[in-house]
C-alpha positions as CSV (number, residue, x, y, z in Angstrom):
1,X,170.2,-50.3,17.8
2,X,169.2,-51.3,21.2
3,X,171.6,-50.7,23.4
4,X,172.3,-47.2,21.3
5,X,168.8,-46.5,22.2
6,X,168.8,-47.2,26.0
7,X,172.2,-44.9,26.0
8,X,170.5,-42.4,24.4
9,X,168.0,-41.6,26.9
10,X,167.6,-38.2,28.4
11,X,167.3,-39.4,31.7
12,X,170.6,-40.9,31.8
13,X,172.3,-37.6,31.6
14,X,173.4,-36.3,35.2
15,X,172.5,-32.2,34.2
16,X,169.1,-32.5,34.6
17,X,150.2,-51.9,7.1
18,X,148.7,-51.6,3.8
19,X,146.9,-48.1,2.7
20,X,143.3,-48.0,3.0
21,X,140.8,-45.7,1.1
22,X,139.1,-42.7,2.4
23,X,136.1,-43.1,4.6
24,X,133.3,-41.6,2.1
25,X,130.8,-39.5,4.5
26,X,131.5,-37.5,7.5
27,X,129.3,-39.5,10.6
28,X,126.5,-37.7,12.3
29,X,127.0,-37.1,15.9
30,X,124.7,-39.8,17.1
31,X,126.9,-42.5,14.7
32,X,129.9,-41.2,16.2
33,X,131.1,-44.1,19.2
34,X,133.3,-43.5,22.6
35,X,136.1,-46.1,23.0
36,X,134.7,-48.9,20.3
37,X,136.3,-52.1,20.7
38,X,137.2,-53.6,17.7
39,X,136.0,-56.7,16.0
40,X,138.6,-59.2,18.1
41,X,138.4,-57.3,21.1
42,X,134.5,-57.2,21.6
43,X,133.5,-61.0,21.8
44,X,136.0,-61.2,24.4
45,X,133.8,-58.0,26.2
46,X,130.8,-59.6,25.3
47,X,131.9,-62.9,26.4
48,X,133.7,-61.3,29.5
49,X,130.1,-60.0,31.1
50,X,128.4,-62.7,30.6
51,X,131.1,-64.3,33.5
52,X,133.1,-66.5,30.8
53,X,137.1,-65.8,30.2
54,X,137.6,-68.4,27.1
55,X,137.3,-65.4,24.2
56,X,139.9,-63.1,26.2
57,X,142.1,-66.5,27.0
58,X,141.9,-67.3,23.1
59,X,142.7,-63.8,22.4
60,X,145.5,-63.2,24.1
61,X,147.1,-66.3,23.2
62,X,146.9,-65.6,19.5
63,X,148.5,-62.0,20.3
64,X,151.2,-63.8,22.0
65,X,151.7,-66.3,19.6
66,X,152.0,-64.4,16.5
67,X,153.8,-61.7,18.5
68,X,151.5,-59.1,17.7
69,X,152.2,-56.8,20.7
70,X,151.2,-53.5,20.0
71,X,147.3,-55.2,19.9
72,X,148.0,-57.4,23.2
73,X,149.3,-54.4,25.0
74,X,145.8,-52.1,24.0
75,X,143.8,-55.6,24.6
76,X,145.2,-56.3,28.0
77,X,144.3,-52.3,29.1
78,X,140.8,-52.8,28.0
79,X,140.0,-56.3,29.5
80,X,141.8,-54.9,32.7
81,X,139.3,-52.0,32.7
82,X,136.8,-53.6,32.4
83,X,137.5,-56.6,35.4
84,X,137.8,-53.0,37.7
85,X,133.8,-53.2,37.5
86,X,132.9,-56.8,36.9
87,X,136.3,-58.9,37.7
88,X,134.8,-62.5,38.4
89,X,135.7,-64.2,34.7
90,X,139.2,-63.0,35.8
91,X,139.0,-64.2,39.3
92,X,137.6,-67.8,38.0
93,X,140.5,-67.3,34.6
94,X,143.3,-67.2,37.3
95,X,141.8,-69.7,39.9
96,X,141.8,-71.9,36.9
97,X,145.0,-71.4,35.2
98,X,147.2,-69.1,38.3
99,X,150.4,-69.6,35.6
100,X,149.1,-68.7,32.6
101,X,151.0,-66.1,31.2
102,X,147.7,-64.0,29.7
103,X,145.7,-64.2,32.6
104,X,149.2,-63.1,34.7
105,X,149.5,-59.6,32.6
106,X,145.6,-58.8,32.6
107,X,145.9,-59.4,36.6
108,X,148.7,-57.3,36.9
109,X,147.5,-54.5,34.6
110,X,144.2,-54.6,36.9
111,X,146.1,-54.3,40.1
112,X,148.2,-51.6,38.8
113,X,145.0,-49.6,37.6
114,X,143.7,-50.0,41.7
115,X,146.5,-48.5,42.8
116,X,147.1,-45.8,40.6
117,X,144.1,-43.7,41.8
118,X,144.8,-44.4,45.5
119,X,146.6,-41.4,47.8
120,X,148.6,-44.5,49.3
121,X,149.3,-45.3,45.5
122,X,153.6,-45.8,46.0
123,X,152.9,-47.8,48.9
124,X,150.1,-50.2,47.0
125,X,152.3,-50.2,44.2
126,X,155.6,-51.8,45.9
127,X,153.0,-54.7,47.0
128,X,152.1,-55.4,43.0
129,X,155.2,-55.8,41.8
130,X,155.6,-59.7,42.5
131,X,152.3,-59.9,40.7
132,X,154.4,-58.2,37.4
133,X,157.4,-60.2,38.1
134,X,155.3,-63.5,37.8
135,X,153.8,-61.6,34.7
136,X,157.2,-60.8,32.7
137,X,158.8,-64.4,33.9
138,X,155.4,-66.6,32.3
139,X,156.6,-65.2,28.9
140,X,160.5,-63.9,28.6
141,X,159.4,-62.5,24.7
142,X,156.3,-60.4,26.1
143,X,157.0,-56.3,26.2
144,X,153.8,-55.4,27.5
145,X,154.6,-56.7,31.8
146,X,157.7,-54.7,31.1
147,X,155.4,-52.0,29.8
148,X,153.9,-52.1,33.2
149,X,157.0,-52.7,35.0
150,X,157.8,-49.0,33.7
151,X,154.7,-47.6,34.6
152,X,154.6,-49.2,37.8
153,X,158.4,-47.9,38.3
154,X,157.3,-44.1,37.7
155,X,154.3,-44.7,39.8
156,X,156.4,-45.7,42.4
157,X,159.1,-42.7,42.2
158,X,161.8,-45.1,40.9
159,X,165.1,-43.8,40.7
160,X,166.9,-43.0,37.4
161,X,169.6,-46.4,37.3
162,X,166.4,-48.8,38.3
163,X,164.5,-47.5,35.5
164,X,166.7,-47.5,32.9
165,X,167.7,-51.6,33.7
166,X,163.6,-52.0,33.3
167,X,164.0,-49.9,30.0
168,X,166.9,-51.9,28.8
169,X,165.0,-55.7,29.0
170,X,161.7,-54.2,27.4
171,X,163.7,-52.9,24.3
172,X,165.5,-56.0,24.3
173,X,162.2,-57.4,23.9
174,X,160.4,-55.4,21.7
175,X,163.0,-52.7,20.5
176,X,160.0,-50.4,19.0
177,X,157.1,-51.4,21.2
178,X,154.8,-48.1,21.0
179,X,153.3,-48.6,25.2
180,X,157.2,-49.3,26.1
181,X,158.2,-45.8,24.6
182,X,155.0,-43.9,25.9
183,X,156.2,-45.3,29.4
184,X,160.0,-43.7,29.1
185,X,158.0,-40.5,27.9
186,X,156.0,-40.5,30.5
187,X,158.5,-41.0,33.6
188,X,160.8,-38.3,31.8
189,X,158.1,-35.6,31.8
190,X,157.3,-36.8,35.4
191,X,161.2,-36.9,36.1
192,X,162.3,-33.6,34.6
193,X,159.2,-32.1,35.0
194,X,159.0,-28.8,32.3
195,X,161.9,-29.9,29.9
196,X,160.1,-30.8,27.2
197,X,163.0,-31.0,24.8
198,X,164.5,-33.9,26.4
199,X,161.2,-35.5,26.1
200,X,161.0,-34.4,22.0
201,X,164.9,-35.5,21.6
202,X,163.4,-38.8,23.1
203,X,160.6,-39.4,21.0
204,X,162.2,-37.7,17.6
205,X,165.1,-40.8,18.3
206,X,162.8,-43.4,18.7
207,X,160.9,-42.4,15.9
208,X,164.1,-42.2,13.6
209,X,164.6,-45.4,15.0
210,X,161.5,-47.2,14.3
211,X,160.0,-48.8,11.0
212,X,157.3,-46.2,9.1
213,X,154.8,-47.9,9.9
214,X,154.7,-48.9,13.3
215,X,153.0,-46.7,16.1
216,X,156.7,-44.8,17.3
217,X,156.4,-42.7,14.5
218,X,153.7,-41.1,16.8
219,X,155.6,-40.7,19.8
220,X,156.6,-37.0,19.0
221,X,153.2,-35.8,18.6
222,X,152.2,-38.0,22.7
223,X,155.7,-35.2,23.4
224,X,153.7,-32.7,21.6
225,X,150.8,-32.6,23.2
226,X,152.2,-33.3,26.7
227,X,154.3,-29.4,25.8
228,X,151.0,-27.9,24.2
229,X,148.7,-29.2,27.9
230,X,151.5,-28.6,30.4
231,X,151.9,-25.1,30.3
232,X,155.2,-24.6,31.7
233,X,159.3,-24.6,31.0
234,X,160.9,-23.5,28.3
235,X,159.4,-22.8,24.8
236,X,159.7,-25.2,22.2
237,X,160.0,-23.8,18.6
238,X,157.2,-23.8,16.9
239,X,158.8,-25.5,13.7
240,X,159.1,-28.6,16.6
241,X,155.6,-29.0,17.0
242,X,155.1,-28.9,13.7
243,X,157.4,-31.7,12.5
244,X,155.8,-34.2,15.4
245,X,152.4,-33.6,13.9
246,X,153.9,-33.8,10.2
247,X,155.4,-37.5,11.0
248,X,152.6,-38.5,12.7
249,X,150.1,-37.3,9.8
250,X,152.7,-39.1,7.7
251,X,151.7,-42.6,9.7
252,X,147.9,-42.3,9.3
253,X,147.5,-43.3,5.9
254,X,149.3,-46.3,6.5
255,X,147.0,-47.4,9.4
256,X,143.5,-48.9,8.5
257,X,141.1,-45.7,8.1
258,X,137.4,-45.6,10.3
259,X,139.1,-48.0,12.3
260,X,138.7,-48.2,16.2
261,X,142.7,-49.9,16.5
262,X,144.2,-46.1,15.1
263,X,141.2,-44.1,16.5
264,X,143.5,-42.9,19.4
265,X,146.5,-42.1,17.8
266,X,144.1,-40.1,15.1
267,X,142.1,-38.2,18.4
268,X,145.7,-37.6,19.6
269,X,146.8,-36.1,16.6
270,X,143.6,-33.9,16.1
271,X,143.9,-32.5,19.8
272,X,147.5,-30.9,18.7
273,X,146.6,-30.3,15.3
274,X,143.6,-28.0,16.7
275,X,146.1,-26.6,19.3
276,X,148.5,-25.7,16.1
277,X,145.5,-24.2,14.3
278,X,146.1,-26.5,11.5
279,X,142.2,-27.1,10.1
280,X,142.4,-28.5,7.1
281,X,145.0,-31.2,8.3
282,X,142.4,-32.0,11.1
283,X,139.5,-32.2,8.8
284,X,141.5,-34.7,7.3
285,X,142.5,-36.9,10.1
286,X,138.9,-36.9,11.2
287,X,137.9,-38.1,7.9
288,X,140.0,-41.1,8.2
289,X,139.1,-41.5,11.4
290,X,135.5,-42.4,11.0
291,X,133.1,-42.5,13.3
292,X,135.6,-43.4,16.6
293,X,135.8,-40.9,19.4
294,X,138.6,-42.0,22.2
295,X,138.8,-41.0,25.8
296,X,142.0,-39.5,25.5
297,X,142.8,-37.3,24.9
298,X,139.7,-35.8,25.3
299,X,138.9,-36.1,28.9
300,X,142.0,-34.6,29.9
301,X,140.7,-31.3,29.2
302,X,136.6,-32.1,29.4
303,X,134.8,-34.0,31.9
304,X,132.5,-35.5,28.8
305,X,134.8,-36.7,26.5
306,X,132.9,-37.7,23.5
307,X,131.1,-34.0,23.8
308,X,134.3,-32.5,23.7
309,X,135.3,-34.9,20.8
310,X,131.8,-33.8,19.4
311,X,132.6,-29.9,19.6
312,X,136.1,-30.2,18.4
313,X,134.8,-31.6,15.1
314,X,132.5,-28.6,14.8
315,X,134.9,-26.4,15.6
316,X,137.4,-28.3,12.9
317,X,134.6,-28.3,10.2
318,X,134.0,-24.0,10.5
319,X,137.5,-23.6,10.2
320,X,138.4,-25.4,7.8
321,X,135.5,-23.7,5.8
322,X,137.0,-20.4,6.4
323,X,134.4,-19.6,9.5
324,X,135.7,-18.2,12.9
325,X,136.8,-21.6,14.6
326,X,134.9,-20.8,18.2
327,X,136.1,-23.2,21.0
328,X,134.7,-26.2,22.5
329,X,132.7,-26.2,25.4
330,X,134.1,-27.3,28.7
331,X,138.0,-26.8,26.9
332,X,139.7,-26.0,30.0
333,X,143.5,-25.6,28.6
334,X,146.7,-25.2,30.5
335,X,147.7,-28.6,32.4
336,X,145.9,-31.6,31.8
337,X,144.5,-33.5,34.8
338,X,146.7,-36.2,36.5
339,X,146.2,-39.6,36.2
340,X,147.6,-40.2,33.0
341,X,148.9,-43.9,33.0
């Protein structure tokens, strides 16, 4: 199934969990949180600020041992962002231990993020990749520096043939890794910028692909919502749209519900189900979603995410009540802002 998949990309072609119950009670707005951690990420935050890097190092070993690497890859992200602001537990973390694989992959996650945002960003971005390399090589089973390796490839205007070798060893790894896929999606829409339906026939294969389960089953609706922000290329059928939210509401039952780890696949899936008009669905997804508001995709389209998040809800409630629907305040449609990485 690998290798089928790695042929199957678009970009090769030379043309162009157990069920949980309902959450009871909708949240007020003031128990509603931005970007929660959840309950094995936040001792390591807590721990983290307070200078010490033992909870992350314990952490991220346990991911890594048990091969849990859909949680590693979201843990690394968020220890990353937060050693942008306060990076000395990671500083003393890698004076201590310079091999250790975890410590490697939250350094070169950081260093990614600081070059991302720069104007010099392909430039900085060539000088991080032995910082990845010593990453991927301090654990040959771990998808998530391969992850990166894709992101930093795209970042880095990458050619087609280099990037589909990188693609090729992090499904050999992880052959339905969720931040692997999202990667591939996102250098194809960067790639073949407007032809959304080579990104959909991506993510509709991976998804086929994949286990129920598992977080690919949401990659049509991340195509989705990339066609519904963009605002340019061809048209894609409405039925398409459709059937990316219909597998991804399909998934969400079988994720924990009022749980930060789903909360930003379930804000994902609100944003398009809005953009379909689809209330009732999306008073239902907010239901299991609980009280968790995520950055994205929120502040891709508001400069206060957790307002917008707020409004949306509002919006979602009236609607579904049979009330005109209104729109958010601060919804500025049409292409989202860059950065996205």
């Amino acid at each position: 199934m690998v290798g089928t998949m790695a042929m199957q990309l678009p970009f090769i072609r030379a043309s162009r969990m157990t069920r949980t119950p309902h959450p009871a009670a909708r949240p007020d707005d003031d128990e509603v949180l931005l970007d929660a951690p959840d309950a094995r990420l936040s001792p390591a935050l807590v721990a983290a600020a307070r200078g010490e890097h033992g909870p992350a190092a314990a952490l991220l070993l346990a991911t890594r041992t048990a091969g849990e690497w859909e949680r590693r890859d979201r843990y690394v992200t968020r220890l990353a962002a937060f050693a942008r602001s306060r990076p000395e537990w990671l500083d003393a973390w890698l004076a201590l231990a310079p091999k250790d694989p975890d410590a490697l992959v939250v350094g070169a996650q950081l260093a990614v993020d600081r070059a991302w945002g720069s104007p010099a960003r392909a430039e900085l971005l060539r000088e991080v990749s032995p910082l990845i390399t010593a990453a991927a090589r301090a654990d040959q089973r771990d998808p998530v520096p391969w992850r990166l390796a894709l992101d930093h490839a795209r970042g880095a205007q990458a050619g087609h043939t280099y990037f589909e070798e990188l693609w090729a060893a992090a499904v050999r790894r992880a052959p339905h890794h969720y931040g692997c896929h999202v990667a591939a999606l996102r250098y194809l829409a960067a790639s073949w910028h407007g032809s959304h339906r080579e990104c959909f026939d991506f993510a509709d294969r991976a998804a086929q692909d994949a286990p129920a389960g598992t977080l690919v089953q949401a990659l049509p609706v991340r195509a989705a919502f990339g066609y519904l922000t963009d605002g340019c290329g061809p048209e894609v059928p409405r039925g398409r749209l459709d059937a990316a939210a219909d597998r991804a509401i399909a998934l969400s039952p079988l994720l924990p519900a009022a749980d930060p780890w789903p909360a930003r696949m379930r804000n994902l899936l609100v944003f398009v189900l809005v953009r379909l008009e689809r209330w009732q669905d999306a008073r239902e997804q907010l239901r299991l979603n609980g009280p968790y508001a995520t950055s994205f995709p929120w502040d891709r389209v508001s400069d206060d995410p957790l307002g917008h998040f707020l409004a949306v809800r509002e919006q979602v409630r009236a609607a579904a009540a049979g009330q005109p629907p209104g729109h958010p305040q601060g919804e500025r449609g049409g292409r989202v802002r860059g950065g996205d990485h």
